[in-house]
VMD Tcl script that builds the backbone (N, CA, C; Angstrom):
set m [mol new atoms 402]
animate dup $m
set s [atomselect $m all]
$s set {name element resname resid chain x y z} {
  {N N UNK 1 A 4.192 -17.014 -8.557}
  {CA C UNK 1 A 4.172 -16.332 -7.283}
  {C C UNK 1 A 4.929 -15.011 -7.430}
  {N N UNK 2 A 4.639 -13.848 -6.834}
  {CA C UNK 2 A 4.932 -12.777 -6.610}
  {C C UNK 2 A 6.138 -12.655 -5.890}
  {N N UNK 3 A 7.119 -11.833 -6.209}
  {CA C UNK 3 A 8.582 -11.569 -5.607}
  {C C UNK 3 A 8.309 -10.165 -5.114}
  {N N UNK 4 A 8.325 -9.497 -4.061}
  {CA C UNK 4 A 7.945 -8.284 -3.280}
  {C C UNK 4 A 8.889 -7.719 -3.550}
  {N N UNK 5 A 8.944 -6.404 -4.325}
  {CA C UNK 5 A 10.140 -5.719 -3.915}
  {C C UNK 5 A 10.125 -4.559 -3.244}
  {N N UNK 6 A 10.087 -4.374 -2.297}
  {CA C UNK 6 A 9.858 -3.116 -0.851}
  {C C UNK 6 A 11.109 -2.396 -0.621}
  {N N UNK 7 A 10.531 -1.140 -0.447}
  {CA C UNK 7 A 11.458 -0.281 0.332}
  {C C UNK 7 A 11.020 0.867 0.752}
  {N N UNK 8 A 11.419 0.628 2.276}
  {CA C UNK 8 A 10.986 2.078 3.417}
  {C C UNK 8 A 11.863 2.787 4.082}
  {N N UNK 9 A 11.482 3.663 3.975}
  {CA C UNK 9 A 11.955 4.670 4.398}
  {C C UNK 9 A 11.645 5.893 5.652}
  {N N UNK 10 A 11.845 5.907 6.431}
  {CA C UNK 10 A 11.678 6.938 7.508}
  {C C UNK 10 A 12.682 7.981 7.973}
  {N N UNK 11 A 11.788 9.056 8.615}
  {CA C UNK 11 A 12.727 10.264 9.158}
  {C C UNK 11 A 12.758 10.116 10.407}
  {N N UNK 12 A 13.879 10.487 11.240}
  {CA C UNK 12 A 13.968 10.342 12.676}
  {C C UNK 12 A 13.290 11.304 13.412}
  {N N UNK 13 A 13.146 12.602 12.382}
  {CA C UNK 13 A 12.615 13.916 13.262}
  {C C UNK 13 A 11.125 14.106 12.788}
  {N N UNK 14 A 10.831 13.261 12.311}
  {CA C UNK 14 A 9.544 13.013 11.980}
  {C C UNK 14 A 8.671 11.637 11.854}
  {N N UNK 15 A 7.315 11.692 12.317}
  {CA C UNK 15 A 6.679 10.590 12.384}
  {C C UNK 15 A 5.918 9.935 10.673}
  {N N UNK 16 A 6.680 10.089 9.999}
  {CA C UNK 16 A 6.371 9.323 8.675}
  {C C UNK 16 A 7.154 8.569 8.016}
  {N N UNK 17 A 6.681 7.866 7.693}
  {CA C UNK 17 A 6.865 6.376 6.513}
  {C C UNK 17 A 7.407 6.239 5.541}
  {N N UNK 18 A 7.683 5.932 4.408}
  {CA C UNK 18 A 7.192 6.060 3.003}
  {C C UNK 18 A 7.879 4.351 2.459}
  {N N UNK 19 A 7.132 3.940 1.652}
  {CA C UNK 19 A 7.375 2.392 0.986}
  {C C UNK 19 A 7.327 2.533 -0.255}
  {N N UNK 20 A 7.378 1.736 -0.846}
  {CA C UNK 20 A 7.774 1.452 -2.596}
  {C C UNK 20 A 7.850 0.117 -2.606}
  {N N UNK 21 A 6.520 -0.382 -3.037}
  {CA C UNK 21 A 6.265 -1.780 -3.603}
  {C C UNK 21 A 6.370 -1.958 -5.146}
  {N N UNK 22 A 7.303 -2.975 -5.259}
  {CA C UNK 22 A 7.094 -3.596 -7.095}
  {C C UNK 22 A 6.434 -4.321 -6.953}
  {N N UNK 23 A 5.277 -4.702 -8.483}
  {CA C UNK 23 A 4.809 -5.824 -8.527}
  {C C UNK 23 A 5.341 -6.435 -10.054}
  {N N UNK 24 A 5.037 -7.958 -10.017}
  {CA C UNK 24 A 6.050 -8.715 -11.086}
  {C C UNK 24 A 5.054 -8.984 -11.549}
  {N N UNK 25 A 5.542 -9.575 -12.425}
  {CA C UNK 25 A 5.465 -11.278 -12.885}
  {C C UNK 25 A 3.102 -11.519 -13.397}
  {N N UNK 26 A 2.739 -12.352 -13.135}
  {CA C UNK 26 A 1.427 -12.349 -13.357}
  {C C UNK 26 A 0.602 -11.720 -12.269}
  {N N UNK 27 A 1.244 -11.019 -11.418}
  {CA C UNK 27 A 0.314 -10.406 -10.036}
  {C C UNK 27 A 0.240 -8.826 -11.033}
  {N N UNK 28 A 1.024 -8.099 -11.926}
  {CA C UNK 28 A 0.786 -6.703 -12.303}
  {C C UNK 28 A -0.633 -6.724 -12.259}
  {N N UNK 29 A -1.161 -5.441 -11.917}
  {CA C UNK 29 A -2.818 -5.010 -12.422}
  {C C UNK 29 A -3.916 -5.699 -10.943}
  {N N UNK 30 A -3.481 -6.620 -10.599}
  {CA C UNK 30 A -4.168 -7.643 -9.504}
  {C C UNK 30 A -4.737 -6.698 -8.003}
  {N N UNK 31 A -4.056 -5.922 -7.635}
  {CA C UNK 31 A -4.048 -5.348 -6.821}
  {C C UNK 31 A -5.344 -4.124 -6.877}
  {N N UNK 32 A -4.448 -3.412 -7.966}
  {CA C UNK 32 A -5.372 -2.144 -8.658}
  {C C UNK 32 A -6.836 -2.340 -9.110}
  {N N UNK 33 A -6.497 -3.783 -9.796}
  {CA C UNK 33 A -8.132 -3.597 -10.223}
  {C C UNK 33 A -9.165 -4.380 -9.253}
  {N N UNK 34 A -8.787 -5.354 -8.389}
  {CA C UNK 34 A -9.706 -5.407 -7.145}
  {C C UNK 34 A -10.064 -4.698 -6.534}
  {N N UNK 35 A -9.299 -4.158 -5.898}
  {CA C UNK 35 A -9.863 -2.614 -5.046}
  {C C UNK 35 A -10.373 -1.661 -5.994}
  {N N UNK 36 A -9.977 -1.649 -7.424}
  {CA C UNK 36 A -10.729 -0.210 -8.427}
  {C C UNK 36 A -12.115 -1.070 -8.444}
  {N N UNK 37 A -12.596 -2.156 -8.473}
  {CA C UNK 37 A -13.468 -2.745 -8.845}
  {C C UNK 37 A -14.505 -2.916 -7.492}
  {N N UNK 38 A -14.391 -2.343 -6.517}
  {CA C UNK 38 A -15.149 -2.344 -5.249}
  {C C UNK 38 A -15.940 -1.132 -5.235}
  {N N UNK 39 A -17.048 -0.910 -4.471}
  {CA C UNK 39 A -17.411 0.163 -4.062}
  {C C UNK 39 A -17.155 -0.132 -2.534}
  {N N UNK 40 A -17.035 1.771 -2.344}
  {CA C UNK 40 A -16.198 2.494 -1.119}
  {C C UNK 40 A -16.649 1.710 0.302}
  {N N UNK 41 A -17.835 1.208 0.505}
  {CA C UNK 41 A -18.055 0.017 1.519}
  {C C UNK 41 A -17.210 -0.822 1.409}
  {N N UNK 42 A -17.689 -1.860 0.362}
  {CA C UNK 42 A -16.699 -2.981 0.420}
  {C C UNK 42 A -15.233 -3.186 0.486}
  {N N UNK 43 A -14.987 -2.043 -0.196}
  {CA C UNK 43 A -13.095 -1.733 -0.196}
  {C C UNK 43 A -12.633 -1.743 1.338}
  {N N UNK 44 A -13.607 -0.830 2.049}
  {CA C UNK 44 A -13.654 -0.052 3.510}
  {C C UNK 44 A -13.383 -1.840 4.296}
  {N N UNK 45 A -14.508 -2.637 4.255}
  {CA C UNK 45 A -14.522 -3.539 4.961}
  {C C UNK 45 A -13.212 -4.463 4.467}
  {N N UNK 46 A -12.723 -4.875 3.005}
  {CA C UNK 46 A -11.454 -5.421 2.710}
  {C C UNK 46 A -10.354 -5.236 3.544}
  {N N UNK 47 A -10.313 -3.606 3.188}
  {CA C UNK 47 A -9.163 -3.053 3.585}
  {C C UNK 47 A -9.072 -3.309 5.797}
  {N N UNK 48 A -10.109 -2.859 5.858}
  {CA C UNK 48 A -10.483 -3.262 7.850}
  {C C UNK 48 A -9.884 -4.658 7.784}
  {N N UNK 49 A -9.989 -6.031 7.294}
  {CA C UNK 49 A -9.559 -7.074 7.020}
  {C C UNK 49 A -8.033 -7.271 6.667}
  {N N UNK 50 A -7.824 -6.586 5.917}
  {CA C UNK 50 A -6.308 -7.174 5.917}
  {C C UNK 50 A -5.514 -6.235 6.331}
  {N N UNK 51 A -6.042 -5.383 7.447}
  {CA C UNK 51 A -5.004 -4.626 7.952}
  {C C UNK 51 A -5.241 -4.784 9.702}
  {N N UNK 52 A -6.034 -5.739 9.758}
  {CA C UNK 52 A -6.543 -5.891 11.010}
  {C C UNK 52 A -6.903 -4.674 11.741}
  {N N UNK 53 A -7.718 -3.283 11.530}
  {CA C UNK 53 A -7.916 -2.197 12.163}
  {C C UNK 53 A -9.086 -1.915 12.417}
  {N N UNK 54 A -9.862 -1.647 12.927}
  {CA C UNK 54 A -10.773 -0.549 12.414}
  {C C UNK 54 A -10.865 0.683 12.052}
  {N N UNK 55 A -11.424 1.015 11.282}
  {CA C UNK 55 A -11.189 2.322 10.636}
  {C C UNK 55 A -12.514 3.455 10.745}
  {N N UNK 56 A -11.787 4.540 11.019}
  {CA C UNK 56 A -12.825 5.755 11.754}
  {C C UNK 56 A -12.985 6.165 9.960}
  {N N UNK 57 A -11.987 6.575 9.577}
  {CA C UNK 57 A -11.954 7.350 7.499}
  {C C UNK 57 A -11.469 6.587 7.264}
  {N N UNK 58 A -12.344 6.344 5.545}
  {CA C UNK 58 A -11.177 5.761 4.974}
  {C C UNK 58 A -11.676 6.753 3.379}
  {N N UNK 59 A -10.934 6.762 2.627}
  {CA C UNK 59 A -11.110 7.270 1.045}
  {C C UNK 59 A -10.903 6.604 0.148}
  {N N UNK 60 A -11.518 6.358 -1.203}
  {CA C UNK 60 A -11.116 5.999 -2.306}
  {C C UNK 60 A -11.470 5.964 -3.400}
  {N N UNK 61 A -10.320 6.703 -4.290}
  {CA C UNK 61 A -10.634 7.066 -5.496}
  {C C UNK 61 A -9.550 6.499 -6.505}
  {N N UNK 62 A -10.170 6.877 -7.464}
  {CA C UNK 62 A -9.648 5.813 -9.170}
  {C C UNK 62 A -9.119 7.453 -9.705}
  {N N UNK 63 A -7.836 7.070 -10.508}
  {CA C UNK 63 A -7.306 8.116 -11.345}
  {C C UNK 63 A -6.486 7.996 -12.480}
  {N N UNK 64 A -6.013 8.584 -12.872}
  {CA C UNK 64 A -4.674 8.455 -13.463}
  {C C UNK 64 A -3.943 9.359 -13.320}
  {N N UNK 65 A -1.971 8.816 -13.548}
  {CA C UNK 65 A -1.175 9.536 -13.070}
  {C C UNK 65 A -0.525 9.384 -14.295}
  {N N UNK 66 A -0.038 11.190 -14.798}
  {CA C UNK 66 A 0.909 11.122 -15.603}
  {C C UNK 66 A 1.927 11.200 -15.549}
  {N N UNK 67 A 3.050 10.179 -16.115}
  {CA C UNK 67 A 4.260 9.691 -15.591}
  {C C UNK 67 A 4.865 10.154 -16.789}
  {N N UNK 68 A 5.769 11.460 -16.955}
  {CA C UNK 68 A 6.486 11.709 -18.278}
  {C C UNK 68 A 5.455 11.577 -19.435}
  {N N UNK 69 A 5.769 11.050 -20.386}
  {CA C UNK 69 A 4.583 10.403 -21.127}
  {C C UNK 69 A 3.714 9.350 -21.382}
  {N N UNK 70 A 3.740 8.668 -19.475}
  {CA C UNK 70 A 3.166 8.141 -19.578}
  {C C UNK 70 A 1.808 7.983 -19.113}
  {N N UNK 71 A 0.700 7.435 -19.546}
  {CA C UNK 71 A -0.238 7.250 -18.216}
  {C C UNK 71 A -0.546 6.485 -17.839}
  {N N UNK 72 A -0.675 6.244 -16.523}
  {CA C UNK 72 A -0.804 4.959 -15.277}
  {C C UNK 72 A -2.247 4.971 -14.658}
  {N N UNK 73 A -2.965 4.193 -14.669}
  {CA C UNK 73 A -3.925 3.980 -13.981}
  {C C UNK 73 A -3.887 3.713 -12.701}
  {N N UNK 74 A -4.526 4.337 -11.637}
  {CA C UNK 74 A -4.268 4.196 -10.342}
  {C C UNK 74 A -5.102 4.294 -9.846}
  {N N UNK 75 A -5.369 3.463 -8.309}
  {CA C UNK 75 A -6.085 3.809 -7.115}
  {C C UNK 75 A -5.617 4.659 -5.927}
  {N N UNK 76 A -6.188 4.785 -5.237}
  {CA C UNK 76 A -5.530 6.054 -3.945}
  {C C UNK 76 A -6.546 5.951 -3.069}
  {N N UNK 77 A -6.294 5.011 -1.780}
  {CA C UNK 77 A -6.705 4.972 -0.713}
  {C C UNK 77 A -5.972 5.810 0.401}
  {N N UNK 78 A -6.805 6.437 1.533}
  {CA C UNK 78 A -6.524 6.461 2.550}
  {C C UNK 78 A -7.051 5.776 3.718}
  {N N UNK 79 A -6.007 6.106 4.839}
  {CA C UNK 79 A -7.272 5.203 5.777}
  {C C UNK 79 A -7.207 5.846 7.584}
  {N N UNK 80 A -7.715 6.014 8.194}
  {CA C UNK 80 A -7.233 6.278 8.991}
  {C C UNK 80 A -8.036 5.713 10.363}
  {N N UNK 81 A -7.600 4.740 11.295}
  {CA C UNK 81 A -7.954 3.693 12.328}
  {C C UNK 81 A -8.406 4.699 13.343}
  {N N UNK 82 A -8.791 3.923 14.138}
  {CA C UNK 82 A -9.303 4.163 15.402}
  {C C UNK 82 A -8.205 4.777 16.347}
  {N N UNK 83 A -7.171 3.351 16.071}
  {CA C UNK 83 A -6.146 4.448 16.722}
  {C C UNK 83 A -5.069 5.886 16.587}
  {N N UNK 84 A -6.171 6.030 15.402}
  {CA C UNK 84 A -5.222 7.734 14.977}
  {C C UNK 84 A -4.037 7.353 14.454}
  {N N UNK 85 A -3.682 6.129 14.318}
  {CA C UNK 85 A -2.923 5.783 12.154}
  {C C UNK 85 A -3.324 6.266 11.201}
  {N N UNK 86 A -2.472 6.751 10.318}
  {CA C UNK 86 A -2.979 7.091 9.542}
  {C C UNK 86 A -1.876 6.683 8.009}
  {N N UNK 87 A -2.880 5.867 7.356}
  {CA C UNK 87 A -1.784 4.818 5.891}
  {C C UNK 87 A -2.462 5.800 4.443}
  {N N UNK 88 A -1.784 6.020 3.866}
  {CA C UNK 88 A -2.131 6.580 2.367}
  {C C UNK 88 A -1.633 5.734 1.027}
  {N N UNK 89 A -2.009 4.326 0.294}
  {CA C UNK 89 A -1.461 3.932 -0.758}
  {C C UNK 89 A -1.689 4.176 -2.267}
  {N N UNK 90 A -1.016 4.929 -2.750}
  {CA C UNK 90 A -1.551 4.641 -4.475}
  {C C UNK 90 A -0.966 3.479 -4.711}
  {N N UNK 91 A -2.049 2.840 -5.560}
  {CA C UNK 91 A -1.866 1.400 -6.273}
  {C C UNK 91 A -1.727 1.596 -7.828}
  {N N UNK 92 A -0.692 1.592 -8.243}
  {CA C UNK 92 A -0.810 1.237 -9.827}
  {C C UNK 92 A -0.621 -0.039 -9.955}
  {N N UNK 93 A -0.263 -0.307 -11.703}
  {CA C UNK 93 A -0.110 -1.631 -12.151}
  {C C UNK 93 A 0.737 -2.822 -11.735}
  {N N UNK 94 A 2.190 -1.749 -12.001}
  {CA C UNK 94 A 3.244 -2.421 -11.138}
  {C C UNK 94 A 4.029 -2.406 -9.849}
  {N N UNK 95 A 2.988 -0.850 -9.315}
  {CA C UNK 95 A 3.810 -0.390 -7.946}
  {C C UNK 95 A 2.687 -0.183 -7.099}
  {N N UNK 96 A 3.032 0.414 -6.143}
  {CA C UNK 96 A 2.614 0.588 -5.127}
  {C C UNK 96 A 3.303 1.606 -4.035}
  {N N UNK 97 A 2.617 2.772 -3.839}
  {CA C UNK 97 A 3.603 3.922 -3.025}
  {C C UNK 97 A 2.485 4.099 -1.703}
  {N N UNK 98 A 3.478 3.707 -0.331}
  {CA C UNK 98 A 2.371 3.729 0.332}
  {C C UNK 98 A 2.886 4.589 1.418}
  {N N UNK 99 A 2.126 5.706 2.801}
  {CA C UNK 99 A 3.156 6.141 3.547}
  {C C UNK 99 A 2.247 5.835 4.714}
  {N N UNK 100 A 2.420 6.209 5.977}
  {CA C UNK 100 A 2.155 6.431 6.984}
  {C C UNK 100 A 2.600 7.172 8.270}
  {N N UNK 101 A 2.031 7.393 9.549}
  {CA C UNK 101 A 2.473 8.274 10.208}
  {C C UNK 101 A 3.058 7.023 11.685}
  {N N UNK 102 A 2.873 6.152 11.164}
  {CA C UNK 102 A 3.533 5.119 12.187}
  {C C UNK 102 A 5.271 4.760 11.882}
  {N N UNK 103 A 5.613 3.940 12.941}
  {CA C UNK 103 A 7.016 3.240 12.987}
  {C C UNK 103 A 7.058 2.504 11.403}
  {N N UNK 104 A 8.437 2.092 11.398}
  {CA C UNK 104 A 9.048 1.584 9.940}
  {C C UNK 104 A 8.220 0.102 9.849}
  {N N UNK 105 A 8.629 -0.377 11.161}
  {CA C UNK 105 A 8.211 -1.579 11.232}
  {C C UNK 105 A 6.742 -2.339 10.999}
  {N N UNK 106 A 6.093 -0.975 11.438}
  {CA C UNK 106 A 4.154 -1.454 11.638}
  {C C UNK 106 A 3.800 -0.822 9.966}
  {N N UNK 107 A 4.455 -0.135 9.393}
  {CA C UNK 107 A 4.113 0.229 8.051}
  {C C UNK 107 A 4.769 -1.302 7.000}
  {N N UNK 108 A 5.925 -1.773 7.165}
  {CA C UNK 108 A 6.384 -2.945 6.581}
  {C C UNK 108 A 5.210 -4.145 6.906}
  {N N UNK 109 A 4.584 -4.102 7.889}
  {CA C UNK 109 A 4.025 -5.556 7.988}
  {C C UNK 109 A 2.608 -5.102 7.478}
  {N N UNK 110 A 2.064 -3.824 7.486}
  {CA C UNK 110 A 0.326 -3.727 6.980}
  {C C UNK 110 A 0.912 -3.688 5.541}
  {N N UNK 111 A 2.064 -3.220 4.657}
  {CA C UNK 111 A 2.183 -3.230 3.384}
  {C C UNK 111 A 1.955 -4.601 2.896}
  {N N UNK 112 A 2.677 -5.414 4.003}
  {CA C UNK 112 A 2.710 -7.151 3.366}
  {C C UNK 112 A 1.707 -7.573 3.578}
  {N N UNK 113 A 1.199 -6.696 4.516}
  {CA C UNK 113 A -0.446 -7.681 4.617}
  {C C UNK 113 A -1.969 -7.457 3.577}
  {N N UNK 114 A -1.541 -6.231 2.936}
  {CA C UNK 114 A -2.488 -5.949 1.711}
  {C C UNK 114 A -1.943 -6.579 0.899}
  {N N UNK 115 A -0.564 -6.528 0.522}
  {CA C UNK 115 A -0.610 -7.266 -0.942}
  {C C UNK 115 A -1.042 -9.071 -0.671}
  {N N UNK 116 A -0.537 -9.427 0.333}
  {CA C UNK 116 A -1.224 -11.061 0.498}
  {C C UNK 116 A -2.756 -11.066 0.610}
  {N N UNK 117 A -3.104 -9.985 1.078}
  {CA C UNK 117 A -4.826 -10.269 1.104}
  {C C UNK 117 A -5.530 -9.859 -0.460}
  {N N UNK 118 A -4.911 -8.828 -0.980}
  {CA C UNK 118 A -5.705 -8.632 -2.474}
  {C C UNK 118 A -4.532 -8.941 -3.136}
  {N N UNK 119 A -3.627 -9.624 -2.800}
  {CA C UNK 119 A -2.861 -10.371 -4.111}
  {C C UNK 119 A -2.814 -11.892 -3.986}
  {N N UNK 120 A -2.689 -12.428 -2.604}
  {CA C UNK 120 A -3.230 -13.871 -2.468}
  {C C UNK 120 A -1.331 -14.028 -2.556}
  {N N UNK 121 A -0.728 -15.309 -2.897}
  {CA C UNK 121 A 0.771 -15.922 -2.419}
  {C C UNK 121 A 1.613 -15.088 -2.908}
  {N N UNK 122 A 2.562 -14.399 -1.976}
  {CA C UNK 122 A 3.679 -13.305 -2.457}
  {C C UNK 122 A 5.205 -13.773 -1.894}
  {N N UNK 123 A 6.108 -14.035 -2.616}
  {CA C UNK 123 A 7.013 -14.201 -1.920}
  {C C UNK 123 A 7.970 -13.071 -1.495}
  {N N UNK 124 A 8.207 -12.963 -0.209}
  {CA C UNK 124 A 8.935 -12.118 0.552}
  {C C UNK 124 A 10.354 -12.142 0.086}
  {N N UNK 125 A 10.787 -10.656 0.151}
  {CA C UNK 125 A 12.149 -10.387 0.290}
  {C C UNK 125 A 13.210 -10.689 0.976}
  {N N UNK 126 A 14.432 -11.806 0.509}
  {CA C UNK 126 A 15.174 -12.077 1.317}
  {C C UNK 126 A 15.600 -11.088 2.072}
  {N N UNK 127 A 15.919 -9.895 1.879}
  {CA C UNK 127 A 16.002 -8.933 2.978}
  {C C UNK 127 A 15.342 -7.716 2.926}
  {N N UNK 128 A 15.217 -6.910 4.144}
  {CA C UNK 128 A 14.629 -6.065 3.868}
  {C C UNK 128 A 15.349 -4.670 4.126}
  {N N UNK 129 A 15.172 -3.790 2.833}
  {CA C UNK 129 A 16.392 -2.718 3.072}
  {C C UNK 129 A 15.205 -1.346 3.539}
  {N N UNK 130 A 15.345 -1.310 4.708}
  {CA C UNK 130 A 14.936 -0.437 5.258}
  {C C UNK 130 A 15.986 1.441 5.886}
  {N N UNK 131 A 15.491 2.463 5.093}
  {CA C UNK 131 A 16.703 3.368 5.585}
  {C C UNK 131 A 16.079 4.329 6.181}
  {N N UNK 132 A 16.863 5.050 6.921}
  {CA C UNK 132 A 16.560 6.142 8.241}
  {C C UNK 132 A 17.528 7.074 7.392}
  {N N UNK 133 A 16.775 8.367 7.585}
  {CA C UNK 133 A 17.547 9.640 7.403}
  {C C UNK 133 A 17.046 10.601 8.008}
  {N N UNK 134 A 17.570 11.780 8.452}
  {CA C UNK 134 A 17.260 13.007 9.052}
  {C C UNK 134 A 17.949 13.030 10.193}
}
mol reanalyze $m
mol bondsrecalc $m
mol representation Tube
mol addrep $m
């Protein structure tokens, strides 16, 4: 089982997000390559599913990111609902960087709710260190 390791972050004088998911253990790659392995419908309808929304846009593309010397294979969704939310995640192997233009709180629970829907049993963080600055 998966150990979540999260952390968000928000500005007070501004309406954005930002998270930082680890992934462990036998879940690495799980995430990335389900959704890399969809076409832009099906991802569209996944993603509507485990975020409970509907979605007016959504985007997604496959890349890689060079990290120092390294390179990371990644996905990069956006999405943006009906109700004028708007979530942006790159998915790599072991992470996950996701932001949004909502509260701390509604960005913490759609983060947990993708990785349980395209990662399947995750165990949650005994706590959650959430920080405010600005």
């Amino acid at each position: 089982m998966l150990t979540l390791k999260l952390s968000i972050y928000t500005f007070n004088d501004l309406k954005r997000c930002y998270g930082i998911v680890q992934f462990g253990g036998k879940e690495v790659g799980k995430f990335r390559e389900k959704v890399g392995n969809m076409e832009i419908a099906e991802a569209k309808k996944h993603v509507e599913n485990a975020l409970n929304v509907k979605i007016r846009s959504f985007s997604l593309a496959q890349g890689k990111l060079l990290y120092g010397n390294q390179m990371l294979e990644m996905v990069y969704l956006r999405i943006e609902t009906d109700d004028n939310d708007e979530y942006f995640f790159e998915v790599y192997d072991e992470s996950m960087y996701a932001s949004s233009n909502t509260d701390v709180m509604t960005l913490y629970r759609k983060v947990i709710s993708m990785a349980k829907y395209f990662i399947g049993d995750i165990e949650l963080p005994k706590s959650k260190l959430i920080g405010f600055t600005g």
